[in-house]
C-alpha beads as a LAMMPS data file, in Angstrom:
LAMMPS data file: protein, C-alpha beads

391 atoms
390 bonds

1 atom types
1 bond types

-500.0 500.0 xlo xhi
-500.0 500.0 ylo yhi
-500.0 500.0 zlo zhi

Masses

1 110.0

Atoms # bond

1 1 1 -266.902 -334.955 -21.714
2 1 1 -269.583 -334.696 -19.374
3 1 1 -269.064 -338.148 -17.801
4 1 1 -265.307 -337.197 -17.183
5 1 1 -266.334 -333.752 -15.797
6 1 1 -268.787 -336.125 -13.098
7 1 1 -266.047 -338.664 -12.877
8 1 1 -263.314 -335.384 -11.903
9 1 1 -265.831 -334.085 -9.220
10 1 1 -266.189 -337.889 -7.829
11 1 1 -263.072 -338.155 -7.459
12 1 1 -261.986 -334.737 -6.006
13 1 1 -264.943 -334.771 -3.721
14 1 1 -263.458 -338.485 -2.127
15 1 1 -260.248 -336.927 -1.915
16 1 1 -261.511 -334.018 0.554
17 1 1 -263.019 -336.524 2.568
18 1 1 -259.956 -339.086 2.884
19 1 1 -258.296 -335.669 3.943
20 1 1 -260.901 -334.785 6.285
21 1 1 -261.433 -338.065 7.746
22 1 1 -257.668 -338.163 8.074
23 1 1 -257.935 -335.278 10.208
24 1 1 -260.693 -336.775 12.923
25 1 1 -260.908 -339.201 15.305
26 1 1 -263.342 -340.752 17.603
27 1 1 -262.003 -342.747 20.723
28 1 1 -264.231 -345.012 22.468
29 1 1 -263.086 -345.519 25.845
30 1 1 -263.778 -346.690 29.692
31 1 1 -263.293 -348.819 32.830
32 1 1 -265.890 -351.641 34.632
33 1 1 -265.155 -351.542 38.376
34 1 1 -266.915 -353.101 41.043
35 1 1 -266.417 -354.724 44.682
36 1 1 -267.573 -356.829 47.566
37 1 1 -268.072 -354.658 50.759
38 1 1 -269.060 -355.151 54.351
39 1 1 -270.763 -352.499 55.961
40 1 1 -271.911 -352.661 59.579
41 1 1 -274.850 -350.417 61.512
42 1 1 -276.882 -350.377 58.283
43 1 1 -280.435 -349.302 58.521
44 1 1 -282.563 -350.539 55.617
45 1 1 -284.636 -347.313 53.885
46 1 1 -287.367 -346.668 51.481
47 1 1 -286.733 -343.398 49.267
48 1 1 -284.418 -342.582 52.420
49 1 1 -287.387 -343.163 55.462
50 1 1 -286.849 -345.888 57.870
51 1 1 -288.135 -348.851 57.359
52 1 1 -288.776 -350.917 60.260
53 1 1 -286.826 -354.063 61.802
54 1 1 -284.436 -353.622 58.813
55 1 1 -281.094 -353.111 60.009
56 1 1 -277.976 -354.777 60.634
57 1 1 -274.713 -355.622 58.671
58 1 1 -274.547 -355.452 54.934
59 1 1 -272.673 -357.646 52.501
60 1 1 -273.135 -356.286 49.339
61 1 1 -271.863 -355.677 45.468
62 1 1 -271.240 -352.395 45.520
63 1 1 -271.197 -350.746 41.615
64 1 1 -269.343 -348.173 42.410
65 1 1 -265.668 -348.998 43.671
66 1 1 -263.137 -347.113 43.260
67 1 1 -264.031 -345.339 40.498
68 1 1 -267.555 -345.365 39.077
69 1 1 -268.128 -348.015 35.598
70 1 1 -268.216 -346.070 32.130
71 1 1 -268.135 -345.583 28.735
72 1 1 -267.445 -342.605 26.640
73 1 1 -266.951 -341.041 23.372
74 1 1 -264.187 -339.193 21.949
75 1 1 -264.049 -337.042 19.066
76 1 1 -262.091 -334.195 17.400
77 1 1 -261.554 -332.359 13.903
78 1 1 -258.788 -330.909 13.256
79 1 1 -260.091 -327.210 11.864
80 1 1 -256.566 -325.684 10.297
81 1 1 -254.751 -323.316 11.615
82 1 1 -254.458 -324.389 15.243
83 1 1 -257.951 -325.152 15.787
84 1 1 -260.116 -327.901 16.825
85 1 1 -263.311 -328.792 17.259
86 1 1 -264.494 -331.409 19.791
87 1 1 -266.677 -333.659 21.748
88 1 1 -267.096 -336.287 24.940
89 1 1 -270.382 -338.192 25.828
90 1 1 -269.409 -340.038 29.115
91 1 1 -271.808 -342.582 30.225
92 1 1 -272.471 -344.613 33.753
93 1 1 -273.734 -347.718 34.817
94 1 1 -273.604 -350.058 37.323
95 1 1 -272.037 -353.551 36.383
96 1 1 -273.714 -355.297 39.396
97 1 1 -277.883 -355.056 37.462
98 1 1 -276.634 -353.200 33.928
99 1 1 -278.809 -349.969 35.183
100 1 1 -277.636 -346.638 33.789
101 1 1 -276.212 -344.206 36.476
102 1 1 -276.355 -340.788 37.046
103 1 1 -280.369 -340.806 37.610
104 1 1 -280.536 -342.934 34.231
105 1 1 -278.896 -340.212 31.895
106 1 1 -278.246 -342.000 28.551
107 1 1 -274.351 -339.740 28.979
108 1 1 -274.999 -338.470 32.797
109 1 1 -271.329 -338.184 33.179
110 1 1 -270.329 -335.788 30.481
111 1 1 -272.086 -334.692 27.229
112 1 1 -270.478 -332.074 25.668
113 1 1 -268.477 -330.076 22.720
114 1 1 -266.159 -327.312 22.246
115 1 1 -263.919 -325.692 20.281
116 1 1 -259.965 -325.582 20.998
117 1 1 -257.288 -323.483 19.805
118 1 1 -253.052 -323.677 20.785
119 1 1 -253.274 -327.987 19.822
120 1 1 -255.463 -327.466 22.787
121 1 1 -254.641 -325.662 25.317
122 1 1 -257.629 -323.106 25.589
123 1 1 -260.852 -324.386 24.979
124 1 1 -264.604 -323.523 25.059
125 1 1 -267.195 -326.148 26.143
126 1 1 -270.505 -326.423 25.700
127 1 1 -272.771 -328.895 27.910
128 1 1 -272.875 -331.049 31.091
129 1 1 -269.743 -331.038 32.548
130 1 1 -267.855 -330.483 36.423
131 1 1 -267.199 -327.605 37.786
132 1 1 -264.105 -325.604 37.348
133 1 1 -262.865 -326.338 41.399
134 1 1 -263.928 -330.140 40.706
135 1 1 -261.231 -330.387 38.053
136 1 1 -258.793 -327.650 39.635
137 1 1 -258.713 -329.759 43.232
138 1 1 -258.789 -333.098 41.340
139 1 1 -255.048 -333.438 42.109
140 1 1 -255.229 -332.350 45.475
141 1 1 -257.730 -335.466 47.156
142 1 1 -256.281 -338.573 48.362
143 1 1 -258.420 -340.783 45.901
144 1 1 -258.905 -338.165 42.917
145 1 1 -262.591 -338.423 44.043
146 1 1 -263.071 -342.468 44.649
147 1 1 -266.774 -342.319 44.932
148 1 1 -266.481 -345.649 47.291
149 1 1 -263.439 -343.980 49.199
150 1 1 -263.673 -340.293 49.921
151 1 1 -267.105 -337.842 50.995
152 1 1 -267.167 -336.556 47.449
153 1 1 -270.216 -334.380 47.724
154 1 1 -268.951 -332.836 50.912
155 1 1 -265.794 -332.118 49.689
156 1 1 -267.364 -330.501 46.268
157 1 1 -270.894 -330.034 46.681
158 1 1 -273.591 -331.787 45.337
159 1 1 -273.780 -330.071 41.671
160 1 1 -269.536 -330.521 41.141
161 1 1 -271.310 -331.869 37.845
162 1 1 -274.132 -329.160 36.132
163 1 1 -276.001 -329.006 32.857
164 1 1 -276.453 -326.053 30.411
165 1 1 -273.011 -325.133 31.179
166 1 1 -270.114 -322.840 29.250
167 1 1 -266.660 -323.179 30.367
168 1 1 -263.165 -321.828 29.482
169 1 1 -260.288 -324.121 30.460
170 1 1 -256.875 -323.057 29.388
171 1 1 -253.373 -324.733 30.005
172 1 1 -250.598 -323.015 30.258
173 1 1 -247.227 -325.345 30.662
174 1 1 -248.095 -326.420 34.287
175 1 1 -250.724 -323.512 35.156
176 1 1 -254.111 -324.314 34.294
177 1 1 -257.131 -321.628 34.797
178 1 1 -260.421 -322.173 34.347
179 1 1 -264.144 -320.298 34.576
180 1 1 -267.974 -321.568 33.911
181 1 1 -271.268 -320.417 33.794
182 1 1 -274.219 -322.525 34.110
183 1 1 -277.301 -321.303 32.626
184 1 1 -280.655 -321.694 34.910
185 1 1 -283.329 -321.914 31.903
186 1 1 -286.068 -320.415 34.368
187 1 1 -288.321 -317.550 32.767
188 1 1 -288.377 -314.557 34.421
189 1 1 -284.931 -315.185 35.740
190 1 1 -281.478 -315.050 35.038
191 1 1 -280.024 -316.351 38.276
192 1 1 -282.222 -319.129 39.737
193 1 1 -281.147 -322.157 38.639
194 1 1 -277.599 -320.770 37.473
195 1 1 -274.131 -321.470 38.824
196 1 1 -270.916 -320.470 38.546
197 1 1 -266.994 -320.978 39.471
198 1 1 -263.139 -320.275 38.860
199 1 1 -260.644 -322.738 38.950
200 1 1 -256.829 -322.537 38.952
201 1 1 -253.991 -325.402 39.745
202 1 1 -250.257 -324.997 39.128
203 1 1 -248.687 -328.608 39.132
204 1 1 -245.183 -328.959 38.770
205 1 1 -243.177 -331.894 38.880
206 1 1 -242.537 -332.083 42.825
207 1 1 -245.301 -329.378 44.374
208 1 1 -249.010 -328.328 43.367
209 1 1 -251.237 -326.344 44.675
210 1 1 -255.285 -325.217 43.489
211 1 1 -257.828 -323.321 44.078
212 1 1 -261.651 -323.132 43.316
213 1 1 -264.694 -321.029 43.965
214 1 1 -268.236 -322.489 43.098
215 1 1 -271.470 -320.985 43.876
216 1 1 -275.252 -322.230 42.662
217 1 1 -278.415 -320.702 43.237
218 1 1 -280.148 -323.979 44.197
219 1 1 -284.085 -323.917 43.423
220 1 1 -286.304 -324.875 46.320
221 1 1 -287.970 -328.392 46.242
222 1 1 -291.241 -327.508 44.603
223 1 1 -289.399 -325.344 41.828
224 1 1 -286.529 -328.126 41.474
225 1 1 -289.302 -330.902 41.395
226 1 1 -291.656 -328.793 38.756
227 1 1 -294.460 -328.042 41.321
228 1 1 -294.108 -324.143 41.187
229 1 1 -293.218 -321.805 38.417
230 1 1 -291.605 -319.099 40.958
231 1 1 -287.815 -318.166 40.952
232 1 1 -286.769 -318.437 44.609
233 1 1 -283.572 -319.970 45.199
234 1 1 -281.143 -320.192 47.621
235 1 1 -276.846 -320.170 47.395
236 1 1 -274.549 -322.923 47.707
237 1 1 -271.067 -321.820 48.418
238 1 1 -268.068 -323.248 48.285
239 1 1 -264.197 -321.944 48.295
240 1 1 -261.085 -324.883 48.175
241 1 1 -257.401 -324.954 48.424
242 1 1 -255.628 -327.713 47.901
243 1 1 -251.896 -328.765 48.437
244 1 1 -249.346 -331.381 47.061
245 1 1 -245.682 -332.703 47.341
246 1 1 -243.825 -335.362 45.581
247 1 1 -240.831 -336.875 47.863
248 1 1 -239.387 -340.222 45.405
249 1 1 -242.190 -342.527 46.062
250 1 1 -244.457 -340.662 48.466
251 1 1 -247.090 -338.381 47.539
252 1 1 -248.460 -335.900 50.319
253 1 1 -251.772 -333.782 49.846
254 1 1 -254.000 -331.623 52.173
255 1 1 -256.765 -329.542 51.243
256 1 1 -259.309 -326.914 52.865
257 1 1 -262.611 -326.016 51.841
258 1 1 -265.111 -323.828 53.404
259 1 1 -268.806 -324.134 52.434
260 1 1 -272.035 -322.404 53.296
261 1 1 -275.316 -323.728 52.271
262 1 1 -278.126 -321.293 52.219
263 1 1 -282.050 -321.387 52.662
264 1 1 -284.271 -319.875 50.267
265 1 1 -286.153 -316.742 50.756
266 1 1 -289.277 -318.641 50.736
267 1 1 -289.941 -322.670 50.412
268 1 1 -288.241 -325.971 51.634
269 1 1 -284.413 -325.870 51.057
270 1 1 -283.511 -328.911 48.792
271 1 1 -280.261 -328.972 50.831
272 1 1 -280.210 -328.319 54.799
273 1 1 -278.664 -325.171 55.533
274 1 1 -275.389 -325.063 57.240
275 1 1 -271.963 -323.382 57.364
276 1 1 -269.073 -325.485 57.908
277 1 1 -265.096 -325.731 57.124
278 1 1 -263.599 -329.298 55.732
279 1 1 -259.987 -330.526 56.251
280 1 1 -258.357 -333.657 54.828
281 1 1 -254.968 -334.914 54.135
282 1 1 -253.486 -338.433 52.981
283 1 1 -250.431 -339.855 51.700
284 1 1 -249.604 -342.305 48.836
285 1 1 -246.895 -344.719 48.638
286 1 1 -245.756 -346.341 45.802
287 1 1 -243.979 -349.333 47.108
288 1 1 -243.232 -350.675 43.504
289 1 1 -244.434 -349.951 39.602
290 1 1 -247.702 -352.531 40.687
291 1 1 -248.066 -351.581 44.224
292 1 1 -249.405 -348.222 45.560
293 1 1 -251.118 -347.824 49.304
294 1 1 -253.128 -344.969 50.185
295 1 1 -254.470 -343.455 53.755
296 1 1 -256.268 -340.873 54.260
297 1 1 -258.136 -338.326 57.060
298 1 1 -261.064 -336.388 56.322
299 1 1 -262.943 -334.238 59.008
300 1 1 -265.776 -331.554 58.906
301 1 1 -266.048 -328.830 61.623
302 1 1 -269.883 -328.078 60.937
303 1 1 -270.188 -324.182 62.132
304 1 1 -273.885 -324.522 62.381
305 1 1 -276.921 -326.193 60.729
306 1 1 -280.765 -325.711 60.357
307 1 1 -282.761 -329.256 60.378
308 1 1 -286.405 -329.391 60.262
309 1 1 -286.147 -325.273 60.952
310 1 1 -284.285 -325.943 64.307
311 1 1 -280.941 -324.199 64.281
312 1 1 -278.414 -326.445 66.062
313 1 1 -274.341 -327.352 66.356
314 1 1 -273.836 -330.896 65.546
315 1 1 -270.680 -332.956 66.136
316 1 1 -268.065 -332.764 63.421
317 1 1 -268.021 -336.065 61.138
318 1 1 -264.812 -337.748 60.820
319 1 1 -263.793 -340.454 58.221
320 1 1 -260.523 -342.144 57.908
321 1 1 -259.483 -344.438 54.477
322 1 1 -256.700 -346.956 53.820
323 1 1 -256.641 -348.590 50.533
324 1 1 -254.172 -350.965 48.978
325 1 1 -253.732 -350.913 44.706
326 1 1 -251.931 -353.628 42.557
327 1 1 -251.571 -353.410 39.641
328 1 1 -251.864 -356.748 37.345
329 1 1 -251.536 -355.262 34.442
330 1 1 -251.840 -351.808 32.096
331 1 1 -255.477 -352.318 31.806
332 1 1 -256.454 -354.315 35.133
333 1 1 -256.046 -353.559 38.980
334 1 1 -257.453 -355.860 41.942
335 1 1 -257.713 -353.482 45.604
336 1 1 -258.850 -353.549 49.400
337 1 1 -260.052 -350.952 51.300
338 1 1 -260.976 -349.877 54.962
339 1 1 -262.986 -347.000 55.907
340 1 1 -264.166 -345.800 59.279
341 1 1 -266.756 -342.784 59.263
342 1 1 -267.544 -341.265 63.362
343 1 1 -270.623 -338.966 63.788
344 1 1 -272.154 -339.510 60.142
345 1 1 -272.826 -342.356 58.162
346 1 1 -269.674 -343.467 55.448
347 1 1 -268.760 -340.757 53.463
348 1 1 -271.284 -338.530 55.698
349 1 1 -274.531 -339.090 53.631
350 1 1 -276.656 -339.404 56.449
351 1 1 -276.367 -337.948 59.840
352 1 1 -279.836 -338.663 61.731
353 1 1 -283.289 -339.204 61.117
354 1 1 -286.379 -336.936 61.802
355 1 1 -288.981 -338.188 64.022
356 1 1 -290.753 -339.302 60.998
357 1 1 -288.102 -341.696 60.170
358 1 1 -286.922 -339.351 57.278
359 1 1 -282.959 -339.460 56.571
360 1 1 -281.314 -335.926 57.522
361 1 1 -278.292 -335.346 55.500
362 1 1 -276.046 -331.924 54.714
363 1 1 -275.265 -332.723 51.365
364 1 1 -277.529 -334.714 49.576
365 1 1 -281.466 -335.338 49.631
366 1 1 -282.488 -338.178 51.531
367 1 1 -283.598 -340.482 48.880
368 1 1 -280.488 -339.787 46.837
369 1 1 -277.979 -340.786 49.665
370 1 1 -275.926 -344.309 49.751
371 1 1 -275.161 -345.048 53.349
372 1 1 -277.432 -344.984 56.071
373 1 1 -276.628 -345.734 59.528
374 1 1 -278.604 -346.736 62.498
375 1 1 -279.984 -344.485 64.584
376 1 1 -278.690 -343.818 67.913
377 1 1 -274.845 -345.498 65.991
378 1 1 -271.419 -343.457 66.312
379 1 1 -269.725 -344.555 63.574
380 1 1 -270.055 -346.725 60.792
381 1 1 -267.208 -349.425 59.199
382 1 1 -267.047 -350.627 55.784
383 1 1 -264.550 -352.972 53.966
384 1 1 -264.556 -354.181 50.087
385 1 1 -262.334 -355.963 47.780
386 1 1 -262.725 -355.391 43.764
387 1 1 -261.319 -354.976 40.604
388 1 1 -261.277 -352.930 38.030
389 1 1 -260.624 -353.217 34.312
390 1 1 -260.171 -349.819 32.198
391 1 1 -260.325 -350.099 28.404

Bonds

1 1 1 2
2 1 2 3
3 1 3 4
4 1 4 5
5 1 5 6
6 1 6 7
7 1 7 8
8 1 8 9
9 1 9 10
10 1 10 11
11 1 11 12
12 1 12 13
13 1 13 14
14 1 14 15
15 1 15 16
16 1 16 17
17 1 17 18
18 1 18 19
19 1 19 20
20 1 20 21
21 1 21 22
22 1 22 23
23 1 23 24
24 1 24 25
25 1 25 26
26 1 26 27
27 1 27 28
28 1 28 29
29 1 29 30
30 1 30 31
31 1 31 32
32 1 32 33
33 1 33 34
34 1 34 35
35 1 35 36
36 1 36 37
37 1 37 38
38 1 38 39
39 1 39 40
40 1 40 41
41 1 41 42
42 1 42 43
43 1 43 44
44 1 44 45
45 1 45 46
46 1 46 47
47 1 47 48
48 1 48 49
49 1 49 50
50 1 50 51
51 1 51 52
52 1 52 53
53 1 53 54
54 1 54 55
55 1 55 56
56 1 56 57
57 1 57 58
58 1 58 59
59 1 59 60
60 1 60 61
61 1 61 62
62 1 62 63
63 1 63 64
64 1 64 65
65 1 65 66
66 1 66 67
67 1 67 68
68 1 68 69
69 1 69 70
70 1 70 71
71 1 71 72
72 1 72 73
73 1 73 74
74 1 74 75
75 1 75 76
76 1 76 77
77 1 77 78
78 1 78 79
79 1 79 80
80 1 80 81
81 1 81 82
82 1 82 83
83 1 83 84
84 1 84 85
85 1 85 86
86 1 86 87
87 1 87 88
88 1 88 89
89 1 89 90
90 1 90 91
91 1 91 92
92 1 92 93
93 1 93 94
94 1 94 95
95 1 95 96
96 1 96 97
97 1 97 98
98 1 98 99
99 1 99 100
100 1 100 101
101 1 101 102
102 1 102 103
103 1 103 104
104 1 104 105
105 1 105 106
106 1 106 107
107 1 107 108
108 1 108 109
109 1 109 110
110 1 110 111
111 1 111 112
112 1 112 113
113 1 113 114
114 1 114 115
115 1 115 116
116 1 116 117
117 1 117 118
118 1 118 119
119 1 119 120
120 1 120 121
121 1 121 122
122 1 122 123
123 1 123 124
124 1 124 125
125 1 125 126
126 1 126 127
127 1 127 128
128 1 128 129
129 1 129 130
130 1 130 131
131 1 131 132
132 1 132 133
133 1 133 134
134 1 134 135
135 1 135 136
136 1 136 137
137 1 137 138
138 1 138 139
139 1 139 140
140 1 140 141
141 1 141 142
142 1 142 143
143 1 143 144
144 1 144 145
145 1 145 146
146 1 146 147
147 1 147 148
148 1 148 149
149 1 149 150
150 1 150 151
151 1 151 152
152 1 152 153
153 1 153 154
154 1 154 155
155 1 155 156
156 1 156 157
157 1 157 158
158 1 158 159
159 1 159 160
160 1 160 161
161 1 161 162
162 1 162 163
163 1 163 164
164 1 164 165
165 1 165 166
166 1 166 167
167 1 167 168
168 1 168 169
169 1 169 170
170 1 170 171
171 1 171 172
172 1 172 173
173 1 173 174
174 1 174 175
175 1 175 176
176 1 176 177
177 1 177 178
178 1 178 179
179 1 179 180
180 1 180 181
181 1 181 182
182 1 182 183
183 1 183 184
184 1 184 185
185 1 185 186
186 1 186 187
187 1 187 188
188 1 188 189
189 1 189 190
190 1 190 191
191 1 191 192
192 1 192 193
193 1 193 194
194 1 194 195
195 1 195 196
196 1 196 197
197 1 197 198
198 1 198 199
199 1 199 200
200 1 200 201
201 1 201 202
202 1 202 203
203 1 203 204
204 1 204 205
205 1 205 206
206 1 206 207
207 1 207 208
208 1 208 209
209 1 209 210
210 1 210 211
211 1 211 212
212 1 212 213
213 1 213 214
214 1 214 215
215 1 215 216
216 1 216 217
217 1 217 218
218 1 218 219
219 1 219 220
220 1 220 221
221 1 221 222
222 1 222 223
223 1 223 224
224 1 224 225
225 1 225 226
226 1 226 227
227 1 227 228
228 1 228 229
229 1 229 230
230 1 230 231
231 1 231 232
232 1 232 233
233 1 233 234
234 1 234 235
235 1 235 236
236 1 236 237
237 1 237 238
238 1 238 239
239 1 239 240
240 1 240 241
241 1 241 242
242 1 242 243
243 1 243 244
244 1 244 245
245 1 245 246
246 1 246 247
247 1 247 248
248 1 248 249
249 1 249 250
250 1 250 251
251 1 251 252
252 1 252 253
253 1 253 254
254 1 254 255
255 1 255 256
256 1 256 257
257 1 257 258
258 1 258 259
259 1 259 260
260 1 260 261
261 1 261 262
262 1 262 263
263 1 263 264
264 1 264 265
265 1 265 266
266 1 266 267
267 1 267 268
268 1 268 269
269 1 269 270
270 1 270 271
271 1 271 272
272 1 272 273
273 1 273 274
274 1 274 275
275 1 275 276
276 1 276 277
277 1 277 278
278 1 278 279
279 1 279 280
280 1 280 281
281 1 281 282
282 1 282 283
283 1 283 284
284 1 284 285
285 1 285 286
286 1 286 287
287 1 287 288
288 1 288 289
289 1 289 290
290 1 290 291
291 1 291 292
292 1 292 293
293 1 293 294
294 1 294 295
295 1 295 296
296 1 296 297
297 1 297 298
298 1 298 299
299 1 299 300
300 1 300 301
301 1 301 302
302 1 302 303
303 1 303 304
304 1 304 305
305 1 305 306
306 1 306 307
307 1 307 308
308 1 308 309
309 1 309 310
310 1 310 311
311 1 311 312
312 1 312 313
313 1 313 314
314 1 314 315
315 1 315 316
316 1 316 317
317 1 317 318
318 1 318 319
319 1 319 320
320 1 320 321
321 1 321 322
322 1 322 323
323 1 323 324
324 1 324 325
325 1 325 326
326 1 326 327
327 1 327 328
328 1 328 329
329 1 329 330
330 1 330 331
331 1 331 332
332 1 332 333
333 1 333 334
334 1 334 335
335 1 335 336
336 1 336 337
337 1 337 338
338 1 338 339
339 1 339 340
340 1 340 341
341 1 341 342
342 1 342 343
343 1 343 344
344 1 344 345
345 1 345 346
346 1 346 347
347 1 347 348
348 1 348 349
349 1 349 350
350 1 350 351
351 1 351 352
352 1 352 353
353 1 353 354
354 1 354 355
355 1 355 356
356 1 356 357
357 1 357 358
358 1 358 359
359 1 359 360
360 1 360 361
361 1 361 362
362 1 362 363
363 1 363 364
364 1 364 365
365 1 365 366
366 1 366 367
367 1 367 368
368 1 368 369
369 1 369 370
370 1 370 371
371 1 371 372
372 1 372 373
373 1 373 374
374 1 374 375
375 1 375 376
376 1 376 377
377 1 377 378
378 1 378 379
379 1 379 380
380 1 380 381
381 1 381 382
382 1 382 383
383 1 383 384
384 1 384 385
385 1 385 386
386 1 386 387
387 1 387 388
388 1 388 389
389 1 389 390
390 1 390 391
């Protein structure tokens, strides 16, 4: 009796989990992408300072493309009822040396879980992941944020990806509204450290438009670095609308985002202050199923900016983008690009040097930027062929 009674809970107890197992899933997905690009007026840095007699043009494997390598993880349960639970671990890494990207995060991309309820449609997440306005004016950039192809970090900021964050994303036929709040982790303080943002897109079949509000309170660079245990911080502000129409094979979109980059009460700003208003607009054609070509115009009317605690009005940076896409299969496209950037380097990561030799940038720190361009340049070309396999 009592080895039927054990056999009866054996049995019962494999049943639940065939039924629960039926119910999950974990995806493992991803894409390797990479390209051979020409750049010209490089100048050759060290943790973004000068070093001398190294400039020139570039040939180079760049690991980035157009779209950045990855692998990820996929999982939900399905809880009864209408409800879900969930997870994503994204990773990056460059294909040209295997490093990890992202700063060497094991999952820098995404790392994350939630719960869902409507098969989905309203969720709660837990974790790293972008911003609301990152994925409410995804549909609204030329390149859906090519990190080869289009000034990313102007367009979004630098933190359009933040950690310790809780975010509500529902979807509602083609509305979608979301909201997030970042947590800052500093003691004593609530808001230094933190962020937070709105989202909202409504995408129907022929027009689109979104909008997005972000705003952190960015640390200064001894706080950020771990050098002081004090809570001064400084905003970074950012408000987007985007715009698109579908005519048969063309695709139009235009977007407008206005920013302004504060300095801390006390301390070195990690970013250099400025107030400024970004345009862009591009158009996509797709000539046939395999064939789609891209151009785009992307220009920054800088208001005002403090370098090195001088306040002063610099020229406007300019980029323009073509790109053309074939498709060879599902799973594999081969492309060529062009890109011109006037007044800042490509995709605007540096804009001048201090008289130290130090790279001056408006959006990123100088040791984190990819471009750099000569001093005393205008403009700077690039142009890259690639490929890029997503699995």
């Amino acid at each position: 009796m009592k080895k039927r009674y054990l056999a009866a809970i054996a049995a019962a107890a494999t049943a639940l989990a065939s039924g629960a197992h039926a119910q999950s899933s974990v995806t493992l997905y991803g894409m390797v992408t990479t390209d051979i690009q020409f750049v010209n007026h490089v100048q050759g840095t060290n943790n973004g300072t000068i070093i001398p007699g190294a400039s020139g043009r570039q040939f180079q494997m760049n690991p980035a493309g157009i779209a950045s390598s990855r692998f990820g993880l996929r999982g939900t349960e399905d809880l009864g009822g209408g409800y879900s639970a969930f997870f994503t671990l994204e990773n990056q890494f460059n294909p040209d040396n295997g490093a990890l990207g992202n700063g060497g995060l094991l999952f820098g991309r995404q790392a994350f879980v939630g719960l869902g309820s409507g098969k989905g449609t309203q969720k709660l997440e837990f974790g790293r992941q972008y911003t609301s306005m990152f994925v409410a004016l995804a549909d609204y950039t030329p390149t859906y944020y090519s990190p080869e192809f289009e000034p990313v970090v102007a367009m979004a900021g630098a933190n359009f990806r933040e950690n310790n964050m809780a975010k509500y994303e529902g979807q509602f036929g083609p509305l979608y509204v979301s909201a997030h709040w970042s947590f800052g982790g500093r003691a004593g303080s609530a808001a230094a450290g933190s962020g937070y943002g709105v989202g909202l897109s409504y995408s129907g079949a022929a027009f689109g438009v979104g909008l997005g509000f972000d705003n952190v309170n960015e640390l200064n660079v001894a706080e950020f670095v771990g050098a002081s245990g004090g809570n001064t911080f400084a905003k970074d502000m950012r408000a987007t609308v985007g715009l698109r129409y579908t005519f048969d094979s063309l695709k139009f979109v235009a977007g407008y985002r206005w920013g302004n980059t504060l300095a801390p009460s006390s301390g070195s700003p990690l970013y250099s202050p400025h107030q400024d208003d970004m345009y862009w607009a591009g158009v996509t054609w797709t000539a046939t199923p395999a064939a789609r070509f891209t151009v785009a115009y992307y220009y920054d009317d800088i208001k005002h900016a403090t370098v090195n605690g001088t306040l002063v009005k610099p020229k406007g940076p300019q980029q323009w983008l073509a790109i053309a896409d074939y498709s060879l299969s599902k799973a594999t496209d081969v492309y060529a690009s062009f890109m011109y950037s006037r007044f800042a380097s490509l995709n605007w990561d540096n804009v001048g040097y201090t008289p130290s030799g130090q790279s001056v940038g408006y959006y990123l720190p100088s040791g984190a930027q990819t471009y750099y361009m000569t001093p005393g340049s205008t403009g700077q070309l690039g142009a890259s062929v690639g490929i890029r396999h997503v699995f």
